[in-house]
PDB file of the backbone (N, CA, C, O) and the ligand in Angstrom, with CONECT records:
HET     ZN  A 101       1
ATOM      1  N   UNK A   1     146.269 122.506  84.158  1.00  0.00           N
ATOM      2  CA  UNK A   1     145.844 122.872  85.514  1.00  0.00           C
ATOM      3  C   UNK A   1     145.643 121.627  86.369  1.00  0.00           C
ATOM      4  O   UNK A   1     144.833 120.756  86.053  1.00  0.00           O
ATOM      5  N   UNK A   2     146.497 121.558  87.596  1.00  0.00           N
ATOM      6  CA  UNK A   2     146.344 120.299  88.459  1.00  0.00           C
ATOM      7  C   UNK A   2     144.527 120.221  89.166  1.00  0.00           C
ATOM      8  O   UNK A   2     144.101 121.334  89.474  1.00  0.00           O
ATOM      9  N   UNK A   3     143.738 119.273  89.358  1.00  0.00           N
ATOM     10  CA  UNK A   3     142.503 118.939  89.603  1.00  0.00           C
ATOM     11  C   UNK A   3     142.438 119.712  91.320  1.00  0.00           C
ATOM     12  O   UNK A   3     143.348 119.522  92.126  1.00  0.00           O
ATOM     13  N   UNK A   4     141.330 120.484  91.608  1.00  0.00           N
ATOM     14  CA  UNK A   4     141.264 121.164  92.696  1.00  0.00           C
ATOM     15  C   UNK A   4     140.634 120.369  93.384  1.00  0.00           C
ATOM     16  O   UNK A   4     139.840 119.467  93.114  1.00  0.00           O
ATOM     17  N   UNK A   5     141.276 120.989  94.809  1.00  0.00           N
ATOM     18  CA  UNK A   5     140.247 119.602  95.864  1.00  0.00           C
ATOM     19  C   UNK A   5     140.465 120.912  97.250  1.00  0.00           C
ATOM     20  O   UNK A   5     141.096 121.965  97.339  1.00  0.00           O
ATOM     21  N   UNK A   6     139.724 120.266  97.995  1.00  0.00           N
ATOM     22  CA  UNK A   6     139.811 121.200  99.107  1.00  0.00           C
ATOM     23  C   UNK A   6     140.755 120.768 100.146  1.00  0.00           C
ATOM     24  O   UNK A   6     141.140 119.603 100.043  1.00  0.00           O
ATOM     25  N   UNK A   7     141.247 121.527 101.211  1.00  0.00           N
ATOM     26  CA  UNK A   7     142.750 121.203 102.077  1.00  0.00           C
ATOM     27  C   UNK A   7     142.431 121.331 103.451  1.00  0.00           C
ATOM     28  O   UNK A   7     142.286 122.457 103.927  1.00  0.00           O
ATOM     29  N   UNK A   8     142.343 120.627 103.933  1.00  0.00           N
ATOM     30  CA  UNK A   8     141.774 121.241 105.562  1.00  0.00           C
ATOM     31  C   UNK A   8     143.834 121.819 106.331  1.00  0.00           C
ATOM     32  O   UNK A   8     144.581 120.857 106.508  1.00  0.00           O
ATOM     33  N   UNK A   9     144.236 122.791 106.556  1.00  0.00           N
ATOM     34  CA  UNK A   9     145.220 123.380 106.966  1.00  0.00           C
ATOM     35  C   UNK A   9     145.796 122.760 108.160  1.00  0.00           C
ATOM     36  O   UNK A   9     146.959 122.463 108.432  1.00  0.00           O
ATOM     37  N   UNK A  10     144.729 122.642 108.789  1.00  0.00           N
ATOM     38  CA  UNK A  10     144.702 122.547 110.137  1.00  0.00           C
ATOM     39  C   UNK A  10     145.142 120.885 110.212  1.00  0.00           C
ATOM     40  O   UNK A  10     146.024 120.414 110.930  1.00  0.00           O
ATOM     41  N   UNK A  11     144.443 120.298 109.452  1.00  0.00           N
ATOM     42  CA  UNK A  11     144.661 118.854 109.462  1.00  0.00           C
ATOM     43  C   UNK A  11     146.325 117.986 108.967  1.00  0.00           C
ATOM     44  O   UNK A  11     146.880 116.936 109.290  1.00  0.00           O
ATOM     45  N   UNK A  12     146.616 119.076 108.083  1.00  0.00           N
ATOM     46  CA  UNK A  12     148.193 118.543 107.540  1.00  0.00           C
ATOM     47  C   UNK A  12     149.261 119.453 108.933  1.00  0.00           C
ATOM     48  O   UNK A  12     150.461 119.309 109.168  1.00  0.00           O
ATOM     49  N   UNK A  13     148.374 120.242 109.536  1.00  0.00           N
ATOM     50  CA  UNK A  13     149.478 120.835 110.540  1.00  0.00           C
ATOM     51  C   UNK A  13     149.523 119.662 111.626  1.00  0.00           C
ATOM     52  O   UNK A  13     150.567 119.093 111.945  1.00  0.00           O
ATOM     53  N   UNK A  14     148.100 119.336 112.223  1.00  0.00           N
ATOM     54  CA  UNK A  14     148.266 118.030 113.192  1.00  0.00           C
ATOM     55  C   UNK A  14     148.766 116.862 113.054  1.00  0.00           C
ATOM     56  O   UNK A  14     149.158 116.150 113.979  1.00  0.00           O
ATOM     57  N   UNK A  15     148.780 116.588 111.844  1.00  0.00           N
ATOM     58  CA  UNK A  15     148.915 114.998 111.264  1.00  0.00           C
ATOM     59  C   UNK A  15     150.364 115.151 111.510  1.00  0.00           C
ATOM     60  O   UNK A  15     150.877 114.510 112.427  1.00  0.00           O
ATOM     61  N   UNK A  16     151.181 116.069 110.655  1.00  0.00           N
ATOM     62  CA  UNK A  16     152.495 116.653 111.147  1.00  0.00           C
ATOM     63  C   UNK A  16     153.375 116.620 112.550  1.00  0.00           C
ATOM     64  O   UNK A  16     154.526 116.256 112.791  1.00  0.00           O
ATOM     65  N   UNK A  17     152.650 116.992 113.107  1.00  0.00           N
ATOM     66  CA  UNK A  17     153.289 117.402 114.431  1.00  0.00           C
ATOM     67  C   UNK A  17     152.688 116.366 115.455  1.00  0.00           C
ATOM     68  O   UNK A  17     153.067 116.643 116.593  1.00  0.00           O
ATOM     69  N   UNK A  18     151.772 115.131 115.404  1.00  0.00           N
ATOM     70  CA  UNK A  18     151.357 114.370 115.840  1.00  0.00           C
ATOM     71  C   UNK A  18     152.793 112.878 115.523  1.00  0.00           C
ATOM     72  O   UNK A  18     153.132 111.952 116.259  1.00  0.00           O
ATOM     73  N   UNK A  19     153.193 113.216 114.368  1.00  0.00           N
ATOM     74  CA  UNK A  19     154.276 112.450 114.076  1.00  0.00           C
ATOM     75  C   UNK A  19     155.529 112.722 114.627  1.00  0.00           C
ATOM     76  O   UNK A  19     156.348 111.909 115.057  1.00  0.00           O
ATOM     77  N   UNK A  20     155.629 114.315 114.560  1.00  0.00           N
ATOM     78  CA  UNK A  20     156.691 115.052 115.114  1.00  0.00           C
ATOM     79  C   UNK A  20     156.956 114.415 116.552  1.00  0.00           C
ATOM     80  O   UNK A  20     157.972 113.791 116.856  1.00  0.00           O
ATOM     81  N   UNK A  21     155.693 114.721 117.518  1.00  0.00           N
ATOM     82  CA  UNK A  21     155.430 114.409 118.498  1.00  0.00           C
ATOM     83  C   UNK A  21     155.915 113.070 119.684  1.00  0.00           C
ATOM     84  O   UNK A  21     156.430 112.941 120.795  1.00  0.00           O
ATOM     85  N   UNK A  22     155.109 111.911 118.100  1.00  0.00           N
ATOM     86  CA  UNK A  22     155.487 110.754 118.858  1.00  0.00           C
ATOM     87  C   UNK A  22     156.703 110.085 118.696  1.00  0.00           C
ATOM     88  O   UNK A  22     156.988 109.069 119.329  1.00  0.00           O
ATOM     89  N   UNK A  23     157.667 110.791 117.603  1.00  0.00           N
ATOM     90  CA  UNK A  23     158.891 110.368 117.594  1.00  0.00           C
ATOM     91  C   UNK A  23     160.106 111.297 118.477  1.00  0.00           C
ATOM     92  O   UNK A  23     161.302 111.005 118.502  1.00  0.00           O
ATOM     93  N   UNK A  24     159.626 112.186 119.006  1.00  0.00           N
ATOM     94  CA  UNK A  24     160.661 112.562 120.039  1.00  0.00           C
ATOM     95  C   UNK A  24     160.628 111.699 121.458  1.00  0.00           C
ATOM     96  O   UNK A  24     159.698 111.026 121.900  1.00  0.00           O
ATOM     97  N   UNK A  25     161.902 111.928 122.011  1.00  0.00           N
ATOM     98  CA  UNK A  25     161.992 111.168 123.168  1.00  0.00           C
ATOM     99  C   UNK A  25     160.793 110.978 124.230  1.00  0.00           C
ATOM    100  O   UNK A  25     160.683 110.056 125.037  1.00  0.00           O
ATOM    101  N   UNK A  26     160.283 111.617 124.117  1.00  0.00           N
ATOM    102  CA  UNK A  26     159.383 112.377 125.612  1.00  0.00           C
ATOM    103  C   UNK A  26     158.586 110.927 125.623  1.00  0.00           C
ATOM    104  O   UNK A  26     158.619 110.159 126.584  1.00  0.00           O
ATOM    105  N   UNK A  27     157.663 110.611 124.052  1.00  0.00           N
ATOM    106  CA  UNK A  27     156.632 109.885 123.953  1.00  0.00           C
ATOM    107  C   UNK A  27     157.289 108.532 123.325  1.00  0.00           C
ATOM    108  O   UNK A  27     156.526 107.691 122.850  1.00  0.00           O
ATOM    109  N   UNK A  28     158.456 108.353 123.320  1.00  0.00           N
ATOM    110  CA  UNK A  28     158.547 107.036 123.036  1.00  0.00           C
ATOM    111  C   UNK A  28     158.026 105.709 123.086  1.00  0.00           C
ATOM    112  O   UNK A  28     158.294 104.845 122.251  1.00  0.00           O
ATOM    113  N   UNK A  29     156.826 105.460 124.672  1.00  0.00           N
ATOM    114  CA  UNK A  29     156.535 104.246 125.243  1.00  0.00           C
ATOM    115  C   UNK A  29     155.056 103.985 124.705  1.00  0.00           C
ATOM    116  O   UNK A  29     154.311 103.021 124.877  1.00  0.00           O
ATOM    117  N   UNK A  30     154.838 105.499 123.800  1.00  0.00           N
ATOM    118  CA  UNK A  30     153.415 105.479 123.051  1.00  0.00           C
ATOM    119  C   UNK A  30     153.284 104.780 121.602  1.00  0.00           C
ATOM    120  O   UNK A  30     154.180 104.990 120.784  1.00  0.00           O
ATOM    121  N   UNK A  31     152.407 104.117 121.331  1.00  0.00           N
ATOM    122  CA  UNK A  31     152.388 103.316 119.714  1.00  0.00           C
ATOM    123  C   UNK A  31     152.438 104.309 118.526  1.00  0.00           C
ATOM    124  O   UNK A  31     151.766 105.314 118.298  1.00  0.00           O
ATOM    125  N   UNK A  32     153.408 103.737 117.866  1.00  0.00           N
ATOM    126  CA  UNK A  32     153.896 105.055 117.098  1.00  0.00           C
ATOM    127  C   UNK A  32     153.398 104.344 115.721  1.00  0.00           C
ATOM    128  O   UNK A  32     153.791 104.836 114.664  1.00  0.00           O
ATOM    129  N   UNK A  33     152.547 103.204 115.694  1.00  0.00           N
ATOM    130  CA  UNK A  33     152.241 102.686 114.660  1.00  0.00           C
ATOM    131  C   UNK A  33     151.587 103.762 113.730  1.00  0.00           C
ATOM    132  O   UNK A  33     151.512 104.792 114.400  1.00  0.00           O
ATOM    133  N   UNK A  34     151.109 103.958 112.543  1.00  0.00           N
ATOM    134  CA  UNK A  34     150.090 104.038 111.434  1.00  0.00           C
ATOM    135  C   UNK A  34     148.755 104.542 111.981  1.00  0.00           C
ATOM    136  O   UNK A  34     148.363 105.702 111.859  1.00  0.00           O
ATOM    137  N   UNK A  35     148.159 103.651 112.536  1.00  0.00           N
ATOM    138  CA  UNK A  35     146.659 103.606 113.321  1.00  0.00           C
ATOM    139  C   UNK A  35     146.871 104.428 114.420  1.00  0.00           C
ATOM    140  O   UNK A  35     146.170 105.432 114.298  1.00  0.00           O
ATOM    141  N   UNK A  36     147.425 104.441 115.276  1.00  0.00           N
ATOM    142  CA  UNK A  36     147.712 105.038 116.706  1.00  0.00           C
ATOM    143  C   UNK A  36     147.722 106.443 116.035  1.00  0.00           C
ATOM    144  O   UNK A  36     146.769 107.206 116.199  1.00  0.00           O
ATOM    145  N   UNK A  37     148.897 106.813 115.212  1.00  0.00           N
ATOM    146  CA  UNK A  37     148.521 108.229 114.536  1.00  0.00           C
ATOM    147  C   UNK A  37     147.944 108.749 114.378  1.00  0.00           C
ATOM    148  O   UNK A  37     147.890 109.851 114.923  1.00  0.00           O
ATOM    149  N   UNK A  38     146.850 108.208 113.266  1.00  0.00           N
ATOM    150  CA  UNK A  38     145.595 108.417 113.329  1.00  0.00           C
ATOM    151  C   UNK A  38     144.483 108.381 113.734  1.00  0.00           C
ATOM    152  O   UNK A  38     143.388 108.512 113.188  1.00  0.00           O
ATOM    153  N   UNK A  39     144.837 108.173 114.850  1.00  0.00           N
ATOM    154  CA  UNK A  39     143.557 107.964 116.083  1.00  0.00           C
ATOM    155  C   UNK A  39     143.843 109.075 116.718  1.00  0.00           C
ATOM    156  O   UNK A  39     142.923 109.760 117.163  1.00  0.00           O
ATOM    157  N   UNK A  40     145.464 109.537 116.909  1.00  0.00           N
ATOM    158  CA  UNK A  40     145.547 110.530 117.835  1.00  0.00           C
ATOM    159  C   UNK A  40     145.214 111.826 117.281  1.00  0.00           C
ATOM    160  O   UNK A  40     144.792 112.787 117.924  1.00  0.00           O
ATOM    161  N   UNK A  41     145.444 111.772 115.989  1.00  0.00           N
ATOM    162  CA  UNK A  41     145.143 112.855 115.138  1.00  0.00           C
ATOM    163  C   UNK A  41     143.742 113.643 114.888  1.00  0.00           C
ATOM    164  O   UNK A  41     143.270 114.780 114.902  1.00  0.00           O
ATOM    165  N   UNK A  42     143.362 112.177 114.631  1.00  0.00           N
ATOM    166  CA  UNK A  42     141.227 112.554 114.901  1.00  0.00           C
ATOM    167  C   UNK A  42     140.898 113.263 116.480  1.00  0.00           C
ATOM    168  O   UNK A  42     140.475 114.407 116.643  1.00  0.00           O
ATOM    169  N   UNK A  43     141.068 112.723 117.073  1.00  0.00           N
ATOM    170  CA  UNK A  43     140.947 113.128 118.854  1.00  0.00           C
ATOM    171  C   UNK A  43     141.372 114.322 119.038  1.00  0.00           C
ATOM    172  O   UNK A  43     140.659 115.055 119.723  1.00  0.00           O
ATOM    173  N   UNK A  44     142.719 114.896 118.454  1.00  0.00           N
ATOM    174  CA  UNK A  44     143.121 116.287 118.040  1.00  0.00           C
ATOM    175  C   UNK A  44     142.041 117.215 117.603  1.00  0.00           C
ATOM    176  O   UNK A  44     141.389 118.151 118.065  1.00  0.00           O
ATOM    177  N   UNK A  45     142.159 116.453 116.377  1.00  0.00           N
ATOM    178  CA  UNK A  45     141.506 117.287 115.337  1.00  0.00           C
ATOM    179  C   UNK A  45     139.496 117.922 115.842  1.00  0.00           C
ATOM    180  O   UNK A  45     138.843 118.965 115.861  1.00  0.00           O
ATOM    181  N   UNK A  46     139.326 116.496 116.143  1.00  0.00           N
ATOM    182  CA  UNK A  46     138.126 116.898 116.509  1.00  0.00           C
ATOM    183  C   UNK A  46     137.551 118.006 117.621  1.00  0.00           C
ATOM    184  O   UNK A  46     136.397 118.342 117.882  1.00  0.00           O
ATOM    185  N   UNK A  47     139.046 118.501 118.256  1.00  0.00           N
ATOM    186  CA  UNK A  47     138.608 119.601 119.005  1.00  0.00           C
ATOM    187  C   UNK A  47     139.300 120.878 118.728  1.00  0.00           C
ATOM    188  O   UNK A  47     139.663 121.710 119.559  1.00  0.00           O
ATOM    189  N   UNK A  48     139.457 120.921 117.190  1.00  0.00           N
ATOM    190  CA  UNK A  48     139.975 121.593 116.682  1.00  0.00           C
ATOM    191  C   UNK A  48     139.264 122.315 115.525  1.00  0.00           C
ATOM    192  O   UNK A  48     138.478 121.742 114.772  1.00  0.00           O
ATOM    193  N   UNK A  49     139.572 123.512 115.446  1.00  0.00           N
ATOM    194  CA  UNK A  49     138.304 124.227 113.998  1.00  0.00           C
ATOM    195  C   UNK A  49     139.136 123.812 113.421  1.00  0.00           C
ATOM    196  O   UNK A  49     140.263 123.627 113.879  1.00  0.00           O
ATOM    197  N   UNK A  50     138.684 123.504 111.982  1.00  0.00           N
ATOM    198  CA  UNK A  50     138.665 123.183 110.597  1.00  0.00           C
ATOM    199  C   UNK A  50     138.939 124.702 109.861  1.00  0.00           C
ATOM    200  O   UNK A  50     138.353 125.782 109.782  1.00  0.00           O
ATOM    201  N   UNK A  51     140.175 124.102 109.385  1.00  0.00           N
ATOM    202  CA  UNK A  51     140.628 125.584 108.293  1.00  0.00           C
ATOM    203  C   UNK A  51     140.803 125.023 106.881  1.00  0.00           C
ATOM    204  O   UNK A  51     141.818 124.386 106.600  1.00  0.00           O
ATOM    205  N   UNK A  52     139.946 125.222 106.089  1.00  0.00           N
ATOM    206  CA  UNK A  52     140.013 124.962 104.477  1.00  0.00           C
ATOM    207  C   UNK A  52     140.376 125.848 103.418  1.00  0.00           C
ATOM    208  O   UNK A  52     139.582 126.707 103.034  1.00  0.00           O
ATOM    209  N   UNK A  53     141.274 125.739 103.018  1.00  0.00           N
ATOM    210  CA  UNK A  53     142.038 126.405 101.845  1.00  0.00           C
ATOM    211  C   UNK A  53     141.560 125.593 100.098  1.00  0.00           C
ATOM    212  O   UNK A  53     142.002 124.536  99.646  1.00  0.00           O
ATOM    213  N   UNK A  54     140.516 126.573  99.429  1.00  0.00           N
ATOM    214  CA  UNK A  54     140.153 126.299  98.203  1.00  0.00           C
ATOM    215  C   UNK A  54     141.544 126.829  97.103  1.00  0.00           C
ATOM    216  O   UNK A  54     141.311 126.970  95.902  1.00  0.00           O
ATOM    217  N   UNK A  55     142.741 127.050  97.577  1.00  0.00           N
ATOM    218  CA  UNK A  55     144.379 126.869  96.831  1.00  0.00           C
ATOM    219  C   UNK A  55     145.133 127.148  97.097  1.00  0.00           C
ATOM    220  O   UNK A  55     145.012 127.847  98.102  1.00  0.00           O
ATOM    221  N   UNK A  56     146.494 126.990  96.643  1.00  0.00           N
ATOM    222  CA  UNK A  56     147.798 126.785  97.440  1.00  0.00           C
ATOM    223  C   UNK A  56     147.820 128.018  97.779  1.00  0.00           C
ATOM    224  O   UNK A  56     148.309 128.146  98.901  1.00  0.00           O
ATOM    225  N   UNK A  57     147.445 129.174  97.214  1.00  0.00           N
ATOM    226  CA  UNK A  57     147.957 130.288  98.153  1.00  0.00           C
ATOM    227  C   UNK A  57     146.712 130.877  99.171  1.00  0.00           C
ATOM    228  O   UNK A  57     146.792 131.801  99.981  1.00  0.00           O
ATOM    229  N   UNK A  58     145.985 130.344  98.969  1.00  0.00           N
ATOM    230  CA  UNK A  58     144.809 130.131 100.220  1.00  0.00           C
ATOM    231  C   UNK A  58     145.615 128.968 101.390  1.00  0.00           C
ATOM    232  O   UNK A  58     145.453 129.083 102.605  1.00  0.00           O
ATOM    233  N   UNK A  59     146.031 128.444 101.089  1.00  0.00           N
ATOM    234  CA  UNK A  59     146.779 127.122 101.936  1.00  0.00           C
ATOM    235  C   UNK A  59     148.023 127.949 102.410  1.00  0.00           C
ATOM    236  O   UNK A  59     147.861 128.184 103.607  1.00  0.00           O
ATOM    237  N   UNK A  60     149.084 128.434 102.000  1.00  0.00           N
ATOM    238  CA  UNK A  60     150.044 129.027 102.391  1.00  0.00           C
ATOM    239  C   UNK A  60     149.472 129.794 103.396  1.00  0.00           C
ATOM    240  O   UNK A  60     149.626 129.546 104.592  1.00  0.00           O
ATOM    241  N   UNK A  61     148.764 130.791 102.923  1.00  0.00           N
ATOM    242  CA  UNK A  61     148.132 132.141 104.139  1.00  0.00           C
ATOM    243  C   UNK A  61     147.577 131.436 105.259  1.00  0.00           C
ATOM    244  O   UNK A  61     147.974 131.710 106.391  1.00  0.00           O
ATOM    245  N   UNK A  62     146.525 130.380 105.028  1.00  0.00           N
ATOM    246  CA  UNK A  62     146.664 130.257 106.509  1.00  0.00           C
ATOM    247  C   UNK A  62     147.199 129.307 106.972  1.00  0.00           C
ATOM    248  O   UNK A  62     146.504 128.707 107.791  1.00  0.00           O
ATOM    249  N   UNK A  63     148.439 128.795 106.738  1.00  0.00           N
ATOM    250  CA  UNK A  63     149.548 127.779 106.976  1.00  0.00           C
ATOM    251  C   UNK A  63     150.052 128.955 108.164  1.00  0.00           C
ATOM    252  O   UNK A  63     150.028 128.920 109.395  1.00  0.00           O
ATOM    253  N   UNK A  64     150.648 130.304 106.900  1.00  0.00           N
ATOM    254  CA  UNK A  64     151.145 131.382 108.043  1.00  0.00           C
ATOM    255  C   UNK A  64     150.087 132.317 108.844  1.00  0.00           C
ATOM    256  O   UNK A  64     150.630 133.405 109.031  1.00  0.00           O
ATOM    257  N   UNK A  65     149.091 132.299 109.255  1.00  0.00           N
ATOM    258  CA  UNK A  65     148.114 132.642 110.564  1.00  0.00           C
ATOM    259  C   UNK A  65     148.265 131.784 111.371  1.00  0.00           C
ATOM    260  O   UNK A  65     148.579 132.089 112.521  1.00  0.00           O
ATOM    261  N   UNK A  66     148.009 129.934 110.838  1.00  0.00           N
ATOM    262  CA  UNK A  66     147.756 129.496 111.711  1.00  0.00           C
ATOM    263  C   UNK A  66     149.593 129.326 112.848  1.00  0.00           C
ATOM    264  O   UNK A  66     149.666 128.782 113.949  1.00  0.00           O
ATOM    265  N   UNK A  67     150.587 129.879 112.200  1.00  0.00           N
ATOM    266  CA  UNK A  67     151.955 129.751 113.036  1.00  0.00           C
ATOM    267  C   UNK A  67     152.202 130.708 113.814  1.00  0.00           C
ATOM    268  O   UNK A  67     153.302 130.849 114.346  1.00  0.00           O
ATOM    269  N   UNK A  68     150.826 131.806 114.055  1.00  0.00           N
ATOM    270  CA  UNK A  68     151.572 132.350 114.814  1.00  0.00           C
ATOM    271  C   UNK A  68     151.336 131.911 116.650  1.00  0.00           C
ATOM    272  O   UNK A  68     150.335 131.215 116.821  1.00  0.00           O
ATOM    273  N   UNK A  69     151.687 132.058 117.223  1.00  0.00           N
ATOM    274  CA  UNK A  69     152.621 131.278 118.731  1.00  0.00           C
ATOM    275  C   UNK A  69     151.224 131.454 118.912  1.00  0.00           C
ATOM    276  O   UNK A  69     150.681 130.582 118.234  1.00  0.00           O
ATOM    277  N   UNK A  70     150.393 132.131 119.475  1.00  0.00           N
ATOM    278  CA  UNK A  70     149.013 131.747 120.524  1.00  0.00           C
ATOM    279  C   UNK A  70     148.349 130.404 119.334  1.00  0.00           C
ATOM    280  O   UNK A  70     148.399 129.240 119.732  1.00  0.00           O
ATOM    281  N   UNK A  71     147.865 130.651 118.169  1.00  0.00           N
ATOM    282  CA  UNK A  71     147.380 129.491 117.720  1.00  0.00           C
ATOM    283  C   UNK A  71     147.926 127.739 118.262  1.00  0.00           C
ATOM    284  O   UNK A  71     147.375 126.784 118.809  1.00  0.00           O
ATOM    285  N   UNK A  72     149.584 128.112 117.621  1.00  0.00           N
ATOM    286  CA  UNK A  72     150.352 127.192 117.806  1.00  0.00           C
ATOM    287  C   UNK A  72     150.366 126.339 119.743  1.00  0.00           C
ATOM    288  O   UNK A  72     150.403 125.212 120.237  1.00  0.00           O
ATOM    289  N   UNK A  73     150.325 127.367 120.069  1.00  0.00           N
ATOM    290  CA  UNK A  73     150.237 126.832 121.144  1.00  0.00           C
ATOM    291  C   UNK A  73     148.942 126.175 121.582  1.00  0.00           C
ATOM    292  O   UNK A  73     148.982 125.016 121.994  1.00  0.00           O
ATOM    293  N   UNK A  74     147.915 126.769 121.526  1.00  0.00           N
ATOM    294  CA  UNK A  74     146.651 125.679 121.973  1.00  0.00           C
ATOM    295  C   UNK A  74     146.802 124.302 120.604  1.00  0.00           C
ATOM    296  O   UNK A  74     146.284 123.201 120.787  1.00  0.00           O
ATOM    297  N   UNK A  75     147.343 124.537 119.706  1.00  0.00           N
ATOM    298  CA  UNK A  75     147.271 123.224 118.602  1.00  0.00           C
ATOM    299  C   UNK A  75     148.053 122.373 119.293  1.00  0.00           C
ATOM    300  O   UNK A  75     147.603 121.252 119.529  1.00  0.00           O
ATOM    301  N   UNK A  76     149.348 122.729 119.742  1.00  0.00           N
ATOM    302  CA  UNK A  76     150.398 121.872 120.169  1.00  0.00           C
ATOM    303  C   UNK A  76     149.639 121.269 121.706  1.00  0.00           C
ATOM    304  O   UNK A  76     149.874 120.068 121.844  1.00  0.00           O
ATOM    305  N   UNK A  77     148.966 121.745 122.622  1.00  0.00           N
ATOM    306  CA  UNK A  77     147.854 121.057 123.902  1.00  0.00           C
ATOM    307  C   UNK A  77     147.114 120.601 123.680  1.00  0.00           C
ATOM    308  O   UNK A  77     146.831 119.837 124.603  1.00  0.00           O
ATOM    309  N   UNK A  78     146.042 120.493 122.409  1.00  0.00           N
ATOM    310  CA  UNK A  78     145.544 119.866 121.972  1.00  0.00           C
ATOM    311  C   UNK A  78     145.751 118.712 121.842  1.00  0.00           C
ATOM    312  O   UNK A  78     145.074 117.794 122.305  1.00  0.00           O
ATOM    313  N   UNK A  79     147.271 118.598 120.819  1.00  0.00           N
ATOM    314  CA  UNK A  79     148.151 117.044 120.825  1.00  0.00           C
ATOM    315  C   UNK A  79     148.340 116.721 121.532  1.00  0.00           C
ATOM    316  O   UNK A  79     148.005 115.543 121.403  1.00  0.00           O
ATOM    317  N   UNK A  80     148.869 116.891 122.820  1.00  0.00           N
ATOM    318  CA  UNK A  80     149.810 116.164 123.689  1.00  0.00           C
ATOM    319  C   UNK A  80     148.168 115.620 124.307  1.00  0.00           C
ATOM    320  O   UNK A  80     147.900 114.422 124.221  1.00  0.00           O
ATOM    321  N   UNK A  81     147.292 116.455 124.826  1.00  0.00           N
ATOM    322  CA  UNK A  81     145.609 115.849 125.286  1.00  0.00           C
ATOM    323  C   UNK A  81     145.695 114.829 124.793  1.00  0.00           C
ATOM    324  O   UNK A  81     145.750 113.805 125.474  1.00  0.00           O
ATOM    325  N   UNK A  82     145.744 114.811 122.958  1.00  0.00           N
ATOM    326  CA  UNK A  82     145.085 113.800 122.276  1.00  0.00           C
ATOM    327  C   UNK A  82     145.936 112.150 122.554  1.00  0.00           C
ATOM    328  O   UNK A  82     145.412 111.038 122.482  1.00  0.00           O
ATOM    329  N   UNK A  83     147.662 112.554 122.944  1.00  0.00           N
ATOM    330  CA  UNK A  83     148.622 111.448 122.716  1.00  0.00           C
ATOM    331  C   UNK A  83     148.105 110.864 124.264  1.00  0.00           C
ATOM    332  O   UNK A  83     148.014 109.641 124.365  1.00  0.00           O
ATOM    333  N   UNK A  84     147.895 111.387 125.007  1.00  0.00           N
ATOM    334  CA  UNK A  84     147.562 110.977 126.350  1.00  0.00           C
ATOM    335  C   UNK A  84     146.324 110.112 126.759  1.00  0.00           C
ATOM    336  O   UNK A  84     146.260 109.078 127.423  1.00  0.00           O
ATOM    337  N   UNK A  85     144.998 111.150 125.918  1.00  0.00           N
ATOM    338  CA  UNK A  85     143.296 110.162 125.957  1.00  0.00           C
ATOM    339  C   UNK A  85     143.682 109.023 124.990  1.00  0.00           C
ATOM    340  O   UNK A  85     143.090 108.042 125.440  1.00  0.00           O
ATOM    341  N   UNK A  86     144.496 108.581 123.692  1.00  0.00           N
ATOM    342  CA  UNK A  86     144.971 107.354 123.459  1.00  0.00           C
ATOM    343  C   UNK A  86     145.599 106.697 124.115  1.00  0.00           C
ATOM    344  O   UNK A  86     145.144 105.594 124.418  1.00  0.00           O
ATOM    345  N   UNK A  87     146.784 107.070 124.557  1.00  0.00           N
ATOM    346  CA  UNK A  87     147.476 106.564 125.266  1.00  0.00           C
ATOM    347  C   UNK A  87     146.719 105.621 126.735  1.00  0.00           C
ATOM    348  O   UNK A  87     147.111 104.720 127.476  1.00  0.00           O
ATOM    349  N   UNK A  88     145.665 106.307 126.619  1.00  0.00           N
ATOM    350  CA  UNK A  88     144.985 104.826 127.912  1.00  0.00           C
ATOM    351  C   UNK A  88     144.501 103.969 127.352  1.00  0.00           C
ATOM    352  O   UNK A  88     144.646 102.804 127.722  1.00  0.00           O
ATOM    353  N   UNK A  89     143.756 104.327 126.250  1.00  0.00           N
ATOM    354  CA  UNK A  89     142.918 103.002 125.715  1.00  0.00           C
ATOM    355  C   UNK A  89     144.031 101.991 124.841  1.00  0.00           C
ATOM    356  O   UNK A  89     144.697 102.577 123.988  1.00  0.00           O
ATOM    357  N   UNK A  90     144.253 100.561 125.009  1.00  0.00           N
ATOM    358  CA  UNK A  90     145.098  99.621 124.971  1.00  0.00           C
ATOM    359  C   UNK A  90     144.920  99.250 123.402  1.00  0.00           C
ATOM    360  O   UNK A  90     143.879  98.730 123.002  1.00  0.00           O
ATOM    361  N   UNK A  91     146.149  99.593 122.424  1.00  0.00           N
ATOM    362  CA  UNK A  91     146.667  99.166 121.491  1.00  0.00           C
ATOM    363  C   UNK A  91     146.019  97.577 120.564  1.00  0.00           C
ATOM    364  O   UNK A  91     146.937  96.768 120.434  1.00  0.00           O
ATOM    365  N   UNK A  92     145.138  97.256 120.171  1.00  0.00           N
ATOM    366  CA  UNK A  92     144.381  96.140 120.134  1.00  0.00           C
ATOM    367  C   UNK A  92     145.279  95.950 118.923  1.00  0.00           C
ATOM    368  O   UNK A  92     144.871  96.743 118.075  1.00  0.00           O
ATOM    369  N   UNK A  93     146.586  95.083 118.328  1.00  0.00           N
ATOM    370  CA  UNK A  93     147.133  95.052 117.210  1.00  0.00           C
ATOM    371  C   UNK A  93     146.323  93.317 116.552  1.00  0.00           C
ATOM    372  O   UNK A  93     145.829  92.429 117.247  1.00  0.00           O
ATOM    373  N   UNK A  94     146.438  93.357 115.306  1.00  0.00           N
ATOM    374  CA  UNK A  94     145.554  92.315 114.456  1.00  0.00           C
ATOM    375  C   UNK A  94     146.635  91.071 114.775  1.00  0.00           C
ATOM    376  O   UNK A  94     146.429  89.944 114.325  1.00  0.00           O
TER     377      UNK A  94
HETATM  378 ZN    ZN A 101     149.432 101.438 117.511  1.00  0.00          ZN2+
END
């Protein structure tokens, strides 16, 4: 039996489509680094409920709730919010 851990749904859908996001044309001029991701992702996320799946077919089910089009759609405004409130604050690279 593989070791159980808990899955936030919601979080592998943003992280996803936050990547999706910044590699299409639209957002090209945005930092598509590692960090930037995950900055935009938190900023997402944080105005986002938390969906936890205790196993994969707890994870599947609400993989498919959370696709259907009204969800999807406030998730997907959420992102573009989130690529934008980063998008002002200036890229500080090491
Ligand atoms: Zn960056």
């Amino acid at each position: 039996m593989t070791k159980m851990k808990l899955v936030n749904v919601m979080e592998e859908i943003v992280t996803g489509l936050v990547r999706y996001f910044l590699h299409s044309p639209e957002y090209q001029t945005f930092c598509h680094c590692e960090e930037c991701q995950l900055k935009i992702a938190a900023e997402a996320l944080n105005h986002l409920p938390a969906y936890y799946a205790a196993s994969e077919n707890e994870r599947e089910e609400i993989f498919n709730e959370l696709k259907n089009l009204k969800q999807m759609e406030s998730i997907n405004k959420e992102i573009i919010r989130a690529i934008h409130e980063a998008g002002k604050r200036k890229h500080f690279a090491k």
